[in-house]
SELOSE-728432 format. One record per residue (C-alpha): residue number from 1; residue in three letters; y, x, z. Coordinates in nm, 2 decimals. Each point is the difference from the previous one (the first is absolute). Layout:
BEGIN
ATOM  resi  resn      yy      xx      zz
ATOM   NUM   ala       Y       X       Z
...
***
This chain:
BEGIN
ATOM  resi  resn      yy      xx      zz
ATOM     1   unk    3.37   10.18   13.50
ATOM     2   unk    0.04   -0.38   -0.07
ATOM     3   unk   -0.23   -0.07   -0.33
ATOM     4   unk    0.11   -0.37   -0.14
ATOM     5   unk   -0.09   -0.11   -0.30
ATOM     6   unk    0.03   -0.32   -0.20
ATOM     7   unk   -0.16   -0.14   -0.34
ATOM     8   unk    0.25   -0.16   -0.24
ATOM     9   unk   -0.10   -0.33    0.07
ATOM    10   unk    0.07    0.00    0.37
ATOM    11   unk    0.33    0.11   -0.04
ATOM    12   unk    0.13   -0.26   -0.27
ATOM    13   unk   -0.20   -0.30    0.21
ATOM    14   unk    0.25    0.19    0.30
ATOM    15   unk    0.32   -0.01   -0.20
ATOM    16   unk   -0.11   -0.38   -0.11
ATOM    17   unk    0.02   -0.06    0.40
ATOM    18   unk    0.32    0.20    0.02
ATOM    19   unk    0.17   -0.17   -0.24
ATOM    20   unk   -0.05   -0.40    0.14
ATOM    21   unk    0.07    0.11    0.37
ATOM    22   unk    0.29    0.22   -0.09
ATOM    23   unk    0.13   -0.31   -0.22
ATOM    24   unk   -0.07   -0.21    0.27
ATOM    25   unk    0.17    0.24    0.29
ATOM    26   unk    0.32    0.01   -0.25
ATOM    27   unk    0.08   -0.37   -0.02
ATOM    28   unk   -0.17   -0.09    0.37
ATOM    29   unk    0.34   -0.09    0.20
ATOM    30   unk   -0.11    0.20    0.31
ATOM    31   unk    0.00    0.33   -0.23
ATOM    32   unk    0.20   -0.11   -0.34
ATOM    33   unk    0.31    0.02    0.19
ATOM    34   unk    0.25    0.25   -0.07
ATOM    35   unk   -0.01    0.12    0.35
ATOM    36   unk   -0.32    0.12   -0.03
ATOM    37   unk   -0.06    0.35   -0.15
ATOM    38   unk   -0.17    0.08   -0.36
ATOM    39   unk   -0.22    0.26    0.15
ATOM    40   unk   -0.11   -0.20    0.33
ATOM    41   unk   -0.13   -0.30   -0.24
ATOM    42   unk   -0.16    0.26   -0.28
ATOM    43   unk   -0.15    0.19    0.33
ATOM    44   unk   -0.10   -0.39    0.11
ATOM    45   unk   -0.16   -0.11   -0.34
ATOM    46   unk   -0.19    0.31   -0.01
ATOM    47   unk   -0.10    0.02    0.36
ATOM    48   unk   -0.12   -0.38   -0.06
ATOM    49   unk   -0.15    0.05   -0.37
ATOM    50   unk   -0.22    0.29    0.14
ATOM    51   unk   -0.13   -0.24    0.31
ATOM    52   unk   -0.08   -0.29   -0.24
ATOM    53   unk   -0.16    0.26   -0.26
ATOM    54   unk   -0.23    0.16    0.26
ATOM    55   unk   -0.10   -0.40    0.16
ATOM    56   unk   -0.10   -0.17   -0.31
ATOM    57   unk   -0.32    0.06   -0.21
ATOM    58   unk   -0.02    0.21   -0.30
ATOM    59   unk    0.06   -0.22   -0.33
ATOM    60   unk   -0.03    0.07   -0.36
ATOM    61   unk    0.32   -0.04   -0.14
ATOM    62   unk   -0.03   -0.13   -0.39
ATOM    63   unk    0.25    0.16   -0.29
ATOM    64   unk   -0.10    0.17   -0.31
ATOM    65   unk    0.35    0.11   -0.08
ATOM    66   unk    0.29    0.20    0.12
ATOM    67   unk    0.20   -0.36   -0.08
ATOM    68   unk   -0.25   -0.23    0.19
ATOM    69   unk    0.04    0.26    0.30
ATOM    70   unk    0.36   -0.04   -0.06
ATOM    71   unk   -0.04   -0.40    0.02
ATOM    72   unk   -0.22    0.06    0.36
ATOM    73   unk    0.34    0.15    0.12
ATOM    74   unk    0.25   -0.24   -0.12
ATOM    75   unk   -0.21   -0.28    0.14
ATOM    76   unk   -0.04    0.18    0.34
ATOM    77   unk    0.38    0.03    0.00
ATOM    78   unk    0.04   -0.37   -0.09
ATOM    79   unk   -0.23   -0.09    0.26
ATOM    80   unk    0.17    0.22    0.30
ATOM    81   unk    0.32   -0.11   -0.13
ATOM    82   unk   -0.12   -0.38    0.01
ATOM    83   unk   -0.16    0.02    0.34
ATOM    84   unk    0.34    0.18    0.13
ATOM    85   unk    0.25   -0.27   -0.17
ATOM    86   unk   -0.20   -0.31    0.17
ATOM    87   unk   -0.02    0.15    0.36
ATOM    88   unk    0.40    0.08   -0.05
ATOM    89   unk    0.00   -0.40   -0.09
ATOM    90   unk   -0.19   -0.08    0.33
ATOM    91   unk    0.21    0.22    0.17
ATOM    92   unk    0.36   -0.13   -0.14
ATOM    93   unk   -0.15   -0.35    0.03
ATOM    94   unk   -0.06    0.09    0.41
ATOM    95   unk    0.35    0.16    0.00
ATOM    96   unk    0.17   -0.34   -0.12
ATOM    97   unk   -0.20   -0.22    0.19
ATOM    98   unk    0.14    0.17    0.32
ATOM    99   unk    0.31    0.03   -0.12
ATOM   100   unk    0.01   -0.38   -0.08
ATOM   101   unk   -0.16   -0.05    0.35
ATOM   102   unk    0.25    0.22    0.18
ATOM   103   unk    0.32   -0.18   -0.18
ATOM   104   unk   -0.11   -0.38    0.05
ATOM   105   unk   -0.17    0.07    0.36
ATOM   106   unk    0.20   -0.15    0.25
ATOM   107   unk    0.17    0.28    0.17
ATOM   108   unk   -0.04    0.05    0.40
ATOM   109   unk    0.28    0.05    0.16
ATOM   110   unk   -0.01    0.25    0.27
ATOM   111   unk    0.39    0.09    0.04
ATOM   112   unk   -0.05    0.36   -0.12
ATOM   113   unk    0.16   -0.03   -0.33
ATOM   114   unk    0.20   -0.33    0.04
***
């Protein structure tokens, strides 16, 4: 039988990993897109929250309050969704600059489509 067990404050410093890489996995443009499915990028951000939880060192998380807690998480939302918005800027920015190089390239004609 599989015994696991977890104190409080491991699991809320999990969910405060949870919530920035799921944030971040939900505006990322490889898996923000609607083509990709709700439960492959829930499975993802979990997958990849529970690798970054078990890699970095324990830390003391500071709150005193149900409402500071509650601040942790918005700002670990904000954060993911920050992080997730900027590479989807670098990416549209790489996207336009080949579409800017594709239409003012000049075109090599090889008879194919003439």
């Amino acid at each position: 039988m599989l015994n696991i067990t977890y104190s409080q404050y491991e699991l809320e410093t999990f969910f405060l990993i949870l919530i920035r890489i799921t944030s971040f996995i939900y505006i990322a443009p490889f898996f923000g897109q609607t083509n990709t499915p709700q439960r492959i990028r829930l499975g993802l951000g979990l997958f990849l929250s529970f690798l970054v939880y078990m890699l970095l060192p324990a830390q003391s998380l500071s709150y005193a309050t149900t409402t500071d807690y509650a601040i942790l998480v918005i700002k670990e939302a904000v954060t993911g969704t920050l992080i997730g918005f900027s590479v989807y800027i670098v990416w549209s920015v790489i996207l336009f600059a080949g579409h800017i190089r594709k239409s003012y390239a000049v075109p090599f004609k090889t008879g194919i489509l003439e």
